[in-house]
C-alpha positions in Angstrom: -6.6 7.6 10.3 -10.1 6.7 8.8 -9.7 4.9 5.3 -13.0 6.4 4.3 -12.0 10.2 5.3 -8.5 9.5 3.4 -10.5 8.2 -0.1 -13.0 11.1 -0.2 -11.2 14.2 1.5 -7.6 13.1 0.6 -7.2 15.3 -2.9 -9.3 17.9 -1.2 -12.1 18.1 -3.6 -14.7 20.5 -4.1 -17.8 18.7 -2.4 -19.4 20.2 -5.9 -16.6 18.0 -8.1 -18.6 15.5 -9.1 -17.4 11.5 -7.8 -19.4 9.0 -8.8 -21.5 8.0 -12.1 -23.6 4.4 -12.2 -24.5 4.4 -16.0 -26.6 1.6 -17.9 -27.0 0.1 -21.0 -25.5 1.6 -23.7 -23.4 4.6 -21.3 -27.0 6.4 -20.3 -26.6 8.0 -17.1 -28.9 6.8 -14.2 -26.9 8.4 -11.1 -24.7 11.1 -10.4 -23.0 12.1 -7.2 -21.1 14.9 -6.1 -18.0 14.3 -3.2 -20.1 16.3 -1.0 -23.6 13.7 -1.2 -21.2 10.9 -1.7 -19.8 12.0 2.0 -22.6 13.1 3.6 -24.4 9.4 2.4 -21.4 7.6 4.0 -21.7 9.5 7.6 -25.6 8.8 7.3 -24.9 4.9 6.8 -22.5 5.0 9.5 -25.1 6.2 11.7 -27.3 4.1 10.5 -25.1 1.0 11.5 -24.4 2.0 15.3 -28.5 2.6 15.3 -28.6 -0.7 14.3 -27.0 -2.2 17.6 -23.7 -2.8 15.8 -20.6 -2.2 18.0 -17.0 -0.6 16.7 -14.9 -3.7 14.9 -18.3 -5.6 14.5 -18.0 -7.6 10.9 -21.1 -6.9 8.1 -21.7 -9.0 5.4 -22.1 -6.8 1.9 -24.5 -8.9 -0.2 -25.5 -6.6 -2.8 -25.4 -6.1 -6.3 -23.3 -3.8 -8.9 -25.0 -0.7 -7.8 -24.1 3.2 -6.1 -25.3 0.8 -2.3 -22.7 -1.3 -3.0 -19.6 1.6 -2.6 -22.0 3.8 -0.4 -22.6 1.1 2.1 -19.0 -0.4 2.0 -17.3 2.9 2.4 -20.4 3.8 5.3 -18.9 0.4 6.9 -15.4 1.5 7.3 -16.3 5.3 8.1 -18.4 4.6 11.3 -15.5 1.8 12.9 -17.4 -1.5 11.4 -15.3 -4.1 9.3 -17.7 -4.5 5.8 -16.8 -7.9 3.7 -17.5 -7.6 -0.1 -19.0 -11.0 -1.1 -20.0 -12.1 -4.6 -23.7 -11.8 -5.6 -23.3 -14.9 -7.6 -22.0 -16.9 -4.0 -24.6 -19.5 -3.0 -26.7 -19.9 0.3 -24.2 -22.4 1.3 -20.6 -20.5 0.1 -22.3 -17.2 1.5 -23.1 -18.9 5.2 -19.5 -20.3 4.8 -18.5 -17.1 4.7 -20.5 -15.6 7.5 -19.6 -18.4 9.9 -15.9 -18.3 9.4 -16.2 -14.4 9.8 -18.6 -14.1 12.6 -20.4 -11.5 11.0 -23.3 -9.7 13.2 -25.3 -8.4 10.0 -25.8 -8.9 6.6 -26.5 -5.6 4.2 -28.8 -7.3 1.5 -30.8 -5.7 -1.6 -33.9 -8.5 -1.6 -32.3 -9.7 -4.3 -28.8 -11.0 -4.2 -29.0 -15.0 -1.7 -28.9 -14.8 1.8 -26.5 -16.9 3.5 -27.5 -20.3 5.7 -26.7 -18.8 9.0 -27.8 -16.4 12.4 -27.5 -12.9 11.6 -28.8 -9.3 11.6 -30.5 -8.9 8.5 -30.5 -5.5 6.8 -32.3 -5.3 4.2 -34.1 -2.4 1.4 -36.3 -0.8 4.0 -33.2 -1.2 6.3 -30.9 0.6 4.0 -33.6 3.3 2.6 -33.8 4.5 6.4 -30.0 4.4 6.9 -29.8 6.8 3.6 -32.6 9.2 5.3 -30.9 9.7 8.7 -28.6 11.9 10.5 -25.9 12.1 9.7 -22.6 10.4 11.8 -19.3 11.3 11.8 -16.1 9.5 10.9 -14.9 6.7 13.5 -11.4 7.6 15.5 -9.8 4.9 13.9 -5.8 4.3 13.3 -4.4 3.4 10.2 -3.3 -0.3 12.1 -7.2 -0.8 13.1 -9.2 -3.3 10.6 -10.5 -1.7 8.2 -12.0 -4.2 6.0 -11.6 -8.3 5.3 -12.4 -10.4 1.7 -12.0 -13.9 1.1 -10.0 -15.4 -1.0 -9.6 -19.7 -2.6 -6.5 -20.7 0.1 -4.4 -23.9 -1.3 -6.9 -26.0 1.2 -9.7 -25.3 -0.5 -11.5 -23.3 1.8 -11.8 -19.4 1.3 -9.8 -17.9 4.1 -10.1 -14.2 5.6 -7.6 -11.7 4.6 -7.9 -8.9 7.0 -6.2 -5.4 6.1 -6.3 -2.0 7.9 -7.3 1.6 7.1 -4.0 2.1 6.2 -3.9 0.4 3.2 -5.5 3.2 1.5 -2.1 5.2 2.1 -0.4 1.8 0.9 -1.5 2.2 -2.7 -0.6 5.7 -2.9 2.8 4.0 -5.4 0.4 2.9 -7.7 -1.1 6.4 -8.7 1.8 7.2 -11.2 3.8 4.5 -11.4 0.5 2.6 -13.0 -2.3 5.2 -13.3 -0.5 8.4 -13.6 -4.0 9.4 -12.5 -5.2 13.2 -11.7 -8.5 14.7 -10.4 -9.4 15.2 -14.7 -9.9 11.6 -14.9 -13.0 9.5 -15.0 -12.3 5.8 -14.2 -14.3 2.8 -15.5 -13.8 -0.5 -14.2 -15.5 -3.9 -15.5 -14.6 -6.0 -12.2 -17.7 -6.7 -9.5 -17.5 -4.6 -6.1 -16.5 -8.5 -4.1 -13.0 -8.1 -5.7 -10.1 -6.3 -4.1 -9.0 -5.0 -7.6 -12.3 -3.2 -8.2 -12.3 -1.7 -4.9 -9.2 -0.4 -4.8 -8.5 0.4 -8.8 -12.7 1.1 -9.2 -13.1 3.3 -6.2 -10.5 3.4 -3.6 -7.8 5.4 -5.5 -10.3 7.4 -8.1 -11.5 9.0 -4.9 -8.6 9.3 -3.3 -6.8 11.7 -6.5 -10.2 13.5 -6.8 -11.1 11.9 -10.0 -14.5 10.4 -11.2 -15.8 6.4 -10.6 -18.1 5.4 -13.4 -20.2 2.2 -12.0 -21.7 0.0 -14.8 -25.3 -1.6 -14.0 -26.4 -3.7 -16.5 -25.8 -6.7 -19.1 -21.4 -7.4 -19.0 -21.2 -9.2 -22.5 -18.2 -8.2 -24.1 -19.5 -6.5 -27.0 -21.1 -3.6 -24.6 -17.6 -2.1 -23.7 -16.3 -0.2 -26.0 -20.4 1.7 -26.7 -19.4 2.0 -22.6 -15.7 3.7 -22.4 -16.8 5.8 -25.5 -20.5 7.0 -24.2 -19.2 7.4 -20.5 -16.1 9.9 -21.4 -13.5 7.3 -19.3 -10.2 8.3 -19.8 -9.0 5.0 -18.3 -10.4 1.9 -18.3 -9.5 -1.4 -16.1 -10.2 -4.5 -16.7 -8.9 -8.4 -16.8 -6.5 -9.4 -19.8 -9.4 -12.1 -21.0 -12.3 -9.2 -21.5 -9.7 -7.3 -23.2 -9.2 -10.2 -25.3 -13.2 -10.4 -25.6 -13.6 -6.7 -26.7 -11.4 -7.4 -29.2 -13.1 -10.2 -30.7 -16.6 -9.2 -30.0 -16.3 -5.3 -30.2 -15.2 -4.1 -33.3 -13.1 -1.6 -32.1 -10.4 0.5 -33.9 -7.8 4.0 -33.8 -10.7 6.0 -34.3 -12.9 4.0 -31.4 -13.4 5.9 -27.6 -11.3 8.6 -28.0 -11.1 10.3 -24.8 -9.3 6.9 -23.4 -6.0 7.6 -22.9 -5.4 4.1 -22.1 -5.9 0.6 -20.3 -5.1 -0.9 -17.0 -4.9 -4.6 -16.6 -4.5 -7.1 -13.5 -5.7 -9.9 -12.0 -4.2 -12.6 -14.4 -0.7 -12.5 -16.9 -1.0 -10.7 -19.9 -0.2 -12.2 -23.0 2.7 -10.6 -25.2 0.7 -11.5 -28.0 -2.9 -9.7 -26.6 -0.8 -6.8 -25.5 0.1 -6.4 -28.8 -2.8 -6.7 -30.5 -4.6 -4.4 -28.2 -1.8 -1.3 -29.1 -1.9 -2.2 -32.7 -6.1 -2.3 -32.8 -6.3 1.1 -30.6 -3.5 3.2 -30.9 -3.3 2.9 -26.8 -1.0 1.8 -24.6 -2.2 -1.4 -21.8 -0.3 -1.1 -18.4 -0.5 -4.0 -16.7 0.0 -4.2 -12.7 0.9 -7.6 -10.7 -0.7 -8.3 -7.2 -3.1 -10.1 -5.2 -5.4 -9.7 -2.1 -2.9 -9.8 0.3 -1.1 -6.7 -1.1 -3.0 -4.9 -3.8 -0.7 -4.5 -7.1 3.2 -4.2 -6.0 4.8 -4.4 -9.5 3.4 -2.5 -13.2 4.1 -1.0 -16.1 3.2 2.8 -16.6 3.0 6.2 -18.2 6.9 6.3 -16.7 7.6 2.6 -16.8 7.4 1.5 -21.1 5.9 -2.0 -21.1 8.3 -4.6 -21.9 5.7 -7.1 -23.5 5.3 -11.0 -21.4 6.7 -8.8 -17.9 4.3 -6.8 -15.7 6.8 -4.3 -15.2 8.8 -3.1 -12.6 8.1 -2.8 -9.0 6.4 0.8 -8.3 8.5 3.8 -6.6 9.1 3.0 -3.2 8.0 -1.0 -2.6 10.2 -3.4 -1.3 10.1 -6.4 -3.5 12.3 -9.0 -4.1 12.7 -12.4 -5.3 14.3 -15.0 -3.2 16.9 -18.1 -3.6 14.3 -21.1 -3.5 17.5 -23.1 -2.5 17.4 -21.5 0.9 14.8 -23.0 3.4 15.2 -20.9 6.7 16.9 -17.2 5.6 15.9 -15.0 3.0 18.4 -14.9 0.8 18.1 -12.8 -2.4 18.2 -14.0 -6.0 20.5 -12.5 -8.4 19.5 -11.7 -11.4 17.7 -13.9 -14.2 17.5 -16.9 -11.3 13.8 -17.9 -10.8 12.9 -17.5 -7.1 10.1 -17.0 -4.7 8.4 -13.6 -5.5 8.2 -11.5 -1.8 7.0 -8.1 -0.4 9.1 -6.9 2.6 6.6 -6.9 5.4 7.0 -2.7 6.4 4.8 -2.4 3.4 1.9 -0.5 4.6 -0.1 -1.9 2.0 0.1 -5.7 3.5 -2.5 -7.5 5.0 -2.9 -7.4 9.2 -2.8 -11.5 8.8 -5.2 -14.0 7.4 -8.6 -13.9 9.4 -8.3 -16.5 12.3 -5.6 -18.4 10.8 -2.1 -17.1 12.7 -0.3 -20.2 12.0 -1.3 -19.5 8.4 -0.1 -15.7 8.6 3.4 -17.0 10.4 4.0 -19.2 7.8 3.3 -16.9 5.0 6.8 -14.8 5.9 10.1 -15.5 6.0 13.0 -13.9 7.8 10.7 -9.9 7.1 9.0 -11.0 3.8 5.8 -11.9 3.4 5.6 -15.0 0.7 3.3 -14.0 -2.2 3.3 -17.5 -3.7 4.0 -16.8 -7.0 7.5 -17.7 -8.5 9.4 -15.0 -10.9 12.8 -13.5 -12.0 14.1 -10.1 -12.4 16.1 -9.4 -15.7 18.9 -7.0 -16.1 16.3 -4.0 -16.5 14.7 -4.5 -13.6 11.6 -6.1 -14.9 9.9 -8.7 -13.5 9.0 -11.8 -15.4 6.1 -14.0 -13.6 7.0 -18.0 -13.4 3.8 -19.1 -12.0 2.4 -20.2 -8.9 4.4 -22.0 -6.4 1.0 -23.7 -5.5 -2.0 -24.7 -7.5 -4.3 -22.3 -7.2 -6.1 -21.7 -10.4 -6.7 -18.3 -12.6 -10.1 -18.5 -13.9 -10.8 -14.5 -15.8 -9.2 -13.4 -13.1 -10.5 -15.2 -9.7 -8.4 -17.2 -7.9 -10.0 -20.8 -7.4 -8.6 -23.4 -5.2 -9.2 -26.9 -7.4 -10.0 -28.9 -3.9 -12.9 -26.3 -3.2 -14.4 -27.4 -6.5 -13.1 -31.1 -6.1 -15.0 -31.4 -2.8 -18.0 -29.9 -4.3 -18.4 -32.5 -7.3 -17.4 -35.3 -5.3 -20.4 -35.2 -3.9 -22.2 -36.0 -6.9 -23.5 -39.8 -6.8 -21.4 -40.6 -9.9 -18.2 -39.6 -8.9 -15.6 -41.3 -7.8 -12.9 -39.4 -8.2 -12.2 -36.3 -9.5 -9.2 -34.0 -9.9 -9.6 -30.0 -11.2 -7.0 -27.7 -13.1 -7.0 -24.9 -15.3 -6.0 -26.2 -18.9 -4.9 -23.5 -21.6 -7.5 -23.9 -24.4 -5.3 -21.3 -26.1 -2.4 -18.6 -25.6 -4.1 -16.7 -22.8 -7.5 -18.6 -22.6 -7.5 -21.3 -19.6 -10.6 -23.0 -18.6 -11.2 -24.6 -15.4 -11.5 -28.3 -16.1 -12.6 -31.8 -13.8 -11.1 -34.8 -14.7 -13.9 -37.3 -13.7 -13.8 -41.0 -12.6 -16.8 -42.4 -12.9 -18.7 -44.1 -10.2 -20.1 -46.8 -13.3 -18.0 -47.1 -16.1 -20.8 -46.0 -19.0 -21.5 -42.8 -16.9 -20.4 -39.6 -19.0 -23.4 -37.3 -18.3 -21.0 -33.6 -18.3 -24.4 -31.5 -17.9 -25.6 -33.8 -14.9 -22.4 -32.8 -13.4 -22.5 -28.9 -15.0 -25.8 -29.2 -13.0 -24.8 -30.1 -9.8 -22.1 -27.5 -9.8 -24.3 -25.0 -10.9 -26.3 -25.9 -7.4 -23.3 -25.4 -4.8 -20.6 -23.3 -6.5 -20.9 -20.0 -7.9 -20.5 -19.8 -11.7 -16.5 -18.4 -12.3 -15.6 -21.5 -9.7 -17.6 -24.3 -12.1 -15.5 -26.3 -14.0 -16.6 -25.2 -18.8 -15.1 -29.1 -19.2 -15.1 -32.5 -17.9 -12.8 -35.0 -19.3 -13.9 -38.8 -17.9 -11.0 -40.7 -17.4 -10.5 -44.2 -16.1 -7.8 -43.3 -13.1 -5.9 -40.0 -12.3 -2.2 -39.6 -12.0 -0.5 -40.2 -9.0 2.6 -40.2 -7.1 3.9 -42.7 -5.2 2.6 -41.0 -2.3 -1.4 -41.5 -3.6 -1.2 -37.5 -4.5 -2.8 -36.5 -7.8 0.1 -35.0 -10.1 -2.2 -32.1 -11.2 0.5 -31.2 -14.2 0.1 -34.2 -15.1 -3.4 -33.8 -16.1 -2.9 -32.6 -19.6 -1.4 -35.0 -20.6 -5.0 -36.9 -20.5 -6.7 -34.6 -22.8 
């Protein structure tokens, strides 16, 4: 199995059906491409990579923009046997080279554009990829669905972004998803708001469109709030996916109404809760119905609501058709014992799921103690009601949730203790309001009359990209501790 053959031959389309739209400012069309060019591109860049020198398995290091390259040369990746990582255009020299070290990528894909990592590497670059798009064509790699297929990095509880390595077959893995959240069909044109780096916008932007024969719209251009609804209505999407705080946004900002892009037939949120109250508001301003998924990197999305699954406002739903989710007793250490009913446990995916991860990148003590007794740990704590829904209870870590990237407070505590003024720090998410958390630092300063927030708004502006950067610094004169000297990050609020 070739993940790249399954997405773009598995609904057998015409190679005239048309699969991919990048449209600009205000919905105007700038690309359009056809399953058979969208194919025939992939085979070309696959070729293009073995020309290259790359070997079969070899990593490449995808820093591009929010262009067609960006799918065309990911999906080129995984058809010729290569291993692509999506990375953030808004990464740093420093977080990029972090990211090629720990990898051991042999080549970077760049646009000119987008920063190059600190590192040694093959670049590719424009001229690189122009020739790859004007060469013979390849052919797909004899891959198995266990072989790697592709790795992103996500914030681990250290601090440091850590490899999660899945296989080709987690393109069959999400198959559950398709009507038990979607209820997607080869009519449908999908528009996405996420960036290409994130495993939701892979797999809800391109992966599965593709994959049920259905249309990707790609947005280039400004992503202010307002711009959305011109977008969903100009662009024809029948279903549009996005985060819980832009739907928020286009609500505020958009002016929308019943009457507003009426080919929608309605919304698809992850990556962070969704509110009762914005779910909602959302039906009550549109008319349409907001399905709401739960997952995360290691799995994709496990549990939703959906065209057969009524939302049950505060839950994500119900685990899709098929999955193996469960929560366990948090009272027992070594077994996996299952928790009945309304008891809060630790939220698991039994680990046949095809969907789940090969391991984490490098780190097999890290992968062995992420399962328990056949269940892989998601991290998250939860309960199942009566119905059958689940109701999310938060992480059983402290990773934060900032418009839906996961940021690991010690990666962002590290980089700000650096500054010369600083002489301790300590980083949370704090809810501003209901559904609106910002990443904030609590600062102790090196000299007591320092309180200089854009100094230190500066300096984080120069090492982390701009979702990790703390939008408020408290300065405080100690942090809370345990007896232990650990910071009590709940604790925190209590200082605003």
């Amino acid at each position: 199995m070739n993940l790249a053959h399954y997405c773009l031959t598995n609904a057998s389309p015409s190679g005239e059906a048309v699969a991919l739209e990048v449209v600009g400012p205000g919905g105007a069309l700038l690309e359009r491409w056809t399953y058979g060019e969208v194919e025939a591109m992939v085979l070309r860049i696959a070729a293009g990579f073995t020309a290259a020198g790359l070997n079969r398995g070899d990593r490449v290091l995808l820093r591009l923009g929010h262009s067609s390259d960006f799918p065309l040369l990911y999906f080129g990746a995984i058809a010729g046997g290569f291993v692509p990582i999506p990375s953030s255009d808004m990464l740093t020299a420093s977080e990029a080279g972090a990211l090629l070290a720990d990898s051991g990528a042999a080549a970077v894909v760049h646009d000119g554009k987008t920063v190059l990592p600190e590192g040694v590497f093959l670049p590719l670059g424009p001229a690189d990829i122009a020739a790859m798009k004007t060469g013979a064509p390849g052919h797909y790699a004899e891959t198995s669905a266990g072989d790697p297929a592709f790795l992103v990095y996500t914030s681990g509880t250290s601090g440091t972004p850590k490899g999660v390595l899945h296989a080709h077959r987690a393109a069959m893995g999400r198959a559950p998803m398709y009507q038990g959240w979607y209820g997607i069909s080869s009519k449908d044109r999908l528009l996405h708001a996420g960036a290409f780096n994130w495993t939701y916008t892979l797999g809800v932007g391109l992966m599965d469109p593709w994959a049920n024969g259905a249309v990707s719209i790609v947005y280039d251009g400004p992503r202010d709030p307002e711009v959305w609804p011109q977008l969903i209505e100009a662009s024809g999407a029948t279903l549009f996916a996005a985060v819980p705080s832009l739907y928020r946004r286009i609500l505020k900002y958009g002016a929308v109404n019943r009457e507003s892009f009426p080919a929608l037939r309605h919304g698809l949120t992850a990556g962070e809760a969704l509110p009762a109250e914005l779910y909602l508001a959302w039906k009550e301003a549109t008319g349409r119905e907001l399905y709401e998924a739960l997952g995360m990197s290691e799995i994709s999305t496990y549990v939703s609501s959906g065209p057969q699954v009524p939302p049950k406002p505060g839950s994500p739903g119900k685990p899709q058709t098929g999955r193996k989710v469960a929560v366990l007793s948090e009272t027992e250490a070594a077994a996996a014992v299952v928790a009945p009913a309304g008891e809060a446990g630790l939220l698991a995916i039994h680990e046949s799921e095809p969907g789940l991860m090969l391991g984490y990148w490098q780190r097999p003590q890290e992968t062995a103690e992420a399962f328990r007794d056949g269940w892989f740990l998601t991290g998250d704590r939860a309960r199942f009601d009566e119905d059958g829904y689940l109701w999310y209870e938060g992480r059983a870590d402290d990773l934060m949730n900032a418009f839906g990237y996961r940021v690991a407070p010690q990666e962002v505590e590290r980089c700000l203790s650096g500054h010369p003024q600083v002489s301790e720090v300590a980083v949370t998410a704090l809810e501003m309001r209901p559904g609106v958390s910002l990443i904030t630092a609590f600062v102790v300063p090196g000299d007591a009359g320092f309180r200089d927030a854009d100094d230190l708004a500066r300096w984080a502006a120069e090492h982390l990209a701009e979702y990790k950067r703390p939008k408020a610094y408290r300065f405080v004169s100690s942090l809370p501790r345990t007896a232990s000297g650990k910071v009590r990050r709940k604790a925190l609020v209590s200082l605003t």
